[in-house]
N, C-alpha and C positions, 0 to 999 in steps of 0.2 A: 699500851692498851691494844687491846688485839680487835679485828676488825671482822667482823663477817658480811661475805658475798651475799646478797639476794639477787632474787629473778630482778629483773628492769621495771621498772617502777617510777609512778610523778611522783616523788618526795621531795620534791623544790619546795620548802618553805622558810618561812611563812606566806599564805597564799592571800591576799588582801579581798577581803570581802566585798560585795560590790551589790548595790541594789539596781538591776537594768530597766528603763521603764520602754514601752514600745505602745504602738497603738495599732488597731486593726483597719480598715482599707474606710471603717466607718467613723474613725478617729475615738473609739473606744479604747482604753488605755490597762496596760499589763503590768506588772511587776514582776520580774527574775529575778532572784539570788543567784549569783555565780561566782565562784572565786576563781575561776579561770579565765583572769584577767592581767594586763600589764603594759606596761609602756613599752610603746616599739621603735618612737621616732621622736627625734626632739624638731628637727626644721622637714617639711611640716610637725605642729605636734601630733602624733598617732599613738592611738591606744589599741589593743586587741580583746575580743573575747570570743571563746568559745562554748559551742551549744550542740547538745545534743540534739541532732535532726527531728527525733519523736516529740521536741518538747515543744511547747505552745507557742512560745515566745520566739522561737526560731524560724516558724513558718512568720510570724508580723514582720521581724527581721530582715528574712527574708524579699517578703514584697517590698516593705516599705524604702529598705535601704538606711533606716536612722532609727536611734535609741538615744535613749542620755544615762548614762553613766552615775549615780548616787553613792556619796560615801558614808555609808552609817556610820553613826555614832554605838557607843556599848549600851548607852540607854536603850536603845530602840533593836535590840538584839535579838529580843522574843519575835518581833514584827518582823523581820530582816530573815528568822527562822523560817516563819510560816510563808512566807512568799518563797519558800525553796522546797516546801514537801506540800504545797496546795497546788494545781493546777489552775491556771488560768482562763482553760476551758470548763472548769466548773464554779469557779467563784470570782468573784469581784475584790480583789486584793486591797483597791484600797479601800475600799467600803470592809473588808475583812478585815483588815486591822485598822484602820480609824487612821492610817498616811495620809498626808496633805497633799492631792496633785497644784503642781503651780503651772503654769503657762510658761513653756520655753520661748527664747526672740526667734530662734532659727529654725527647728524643726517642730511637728508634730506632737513628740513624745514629750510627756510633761516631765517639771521637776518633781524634786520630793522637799517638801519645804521642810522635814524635818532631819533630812543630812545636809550637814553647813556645807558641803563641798559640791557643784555639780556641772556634770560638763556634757555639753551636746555634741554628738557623734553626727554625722556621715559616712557612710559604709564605701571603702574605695573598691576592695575585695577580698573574694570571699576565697577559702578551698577546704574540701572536704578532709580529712585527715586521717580518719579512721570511724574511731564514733564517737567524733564532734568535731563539727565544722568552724573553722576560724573565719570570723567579719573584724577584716581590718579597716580600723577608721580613723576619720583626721578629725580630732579638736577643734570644734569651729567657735565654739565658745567657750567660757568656764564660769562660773559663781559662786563665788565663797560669803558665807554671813561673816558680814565683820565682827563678831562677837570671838571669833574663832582666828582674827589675822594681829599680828603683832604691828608694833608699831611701824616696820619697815615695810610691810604689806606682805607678807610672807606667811604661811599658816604657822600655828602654835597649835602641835601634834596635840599636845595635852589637855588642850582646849577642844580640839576638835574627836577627840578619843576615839581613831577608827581602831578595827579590829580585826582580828584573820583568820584562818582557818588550816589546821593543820590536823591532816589525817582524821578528819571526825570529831577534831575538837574546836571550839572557839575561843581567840585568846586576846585579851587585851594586848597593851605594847607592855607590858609588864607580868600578866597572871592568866589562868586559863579564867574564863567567865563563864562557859556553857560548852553543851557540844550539839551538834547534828539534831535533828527532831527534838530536841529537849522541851520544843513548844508543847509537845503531845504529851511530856510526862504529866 
């Protein structure tokens, strides 16, 4: 099979979808979709994510220094959409789609009660990179709904059905389910 050269390009996938929540200086609370996200470090544990300087979410980020990290499920895939083509200086994300904020033990930024996965950040550092800035952070907590962990304590992918993003599309661990803006069609 013969191969062809493109320009340089992120085509790293599959890219893991991520719901970010953050709060403003008056503990008013954000939602971001970002799939520019990943694990960077296992001792500490450290996750990364990147944002574009213009977006809302990046200035809370910014000051506050902490986010928590949410793993959607495919159920909630429409809602998971619209928190990445809504801005958060114009709407109330989770009043906009009907998400559960919960109360984190560590930081500010709330959980999302309706992704069984969620882990509270601390932002160590930061660096600009071009047009989007990476906040490297350490896992200071995690929380998984047990409905979602197998008997060994370990998650059960299947149960917990996250999903990803590749090139414009969104895909289960098995099938594509949606793509990009599909909230608006």
């Amino acid at each position: 099979m013969a191969k062809r050269e493109i320009k340089g390009d992120v085509i790293l996938f599959p890219a893991p979808v991520v719901l970010v929540t953050c709060v403003d200086k008056n503990g008013k609370p954000n939602i971001i979709t970002l799939a520019w996200a990943g694990v960077i470090c296992s001792e500490p544990p450290m996750v990364s994510i990147s944002i574009r300087p213009h977006r809302y979410s990046y200035l809370l980020i910014k000051e506050e220094k902490e986010f928590t990290v949410n793993i959607p499920t495919v159920d909630i895939m429409k809602e998971t959409d619209i928190c990445g083509t809504v801005s958060g200086r114009d709407a109330d994300k989770f009043n906009l789609t009907k998400l559960t904020p919960e109360p984190a033990k560590h930081v500010g930024s709330p959980l999302i009660k309706e992704c069984p996965v969620n882990l509270e950040c601390n932002v160590k550092e930061t660096m600009l990179l071009g047009t989007h800035e990476i906040f490297l952070a350490e896992v200071i907590a995690v929380h998984i709904d047990e409905s979602v962990m197998t008997p060994a304590g370990r998650i059960d992918y299947a149960k917990a059905k996250p999903f990803s993003y590749n090139w414009g599309e969104y895909w289960s661990l098995k099938e594509k389910i949606g793509c990009y803006a599909c909230s608006k069609k």
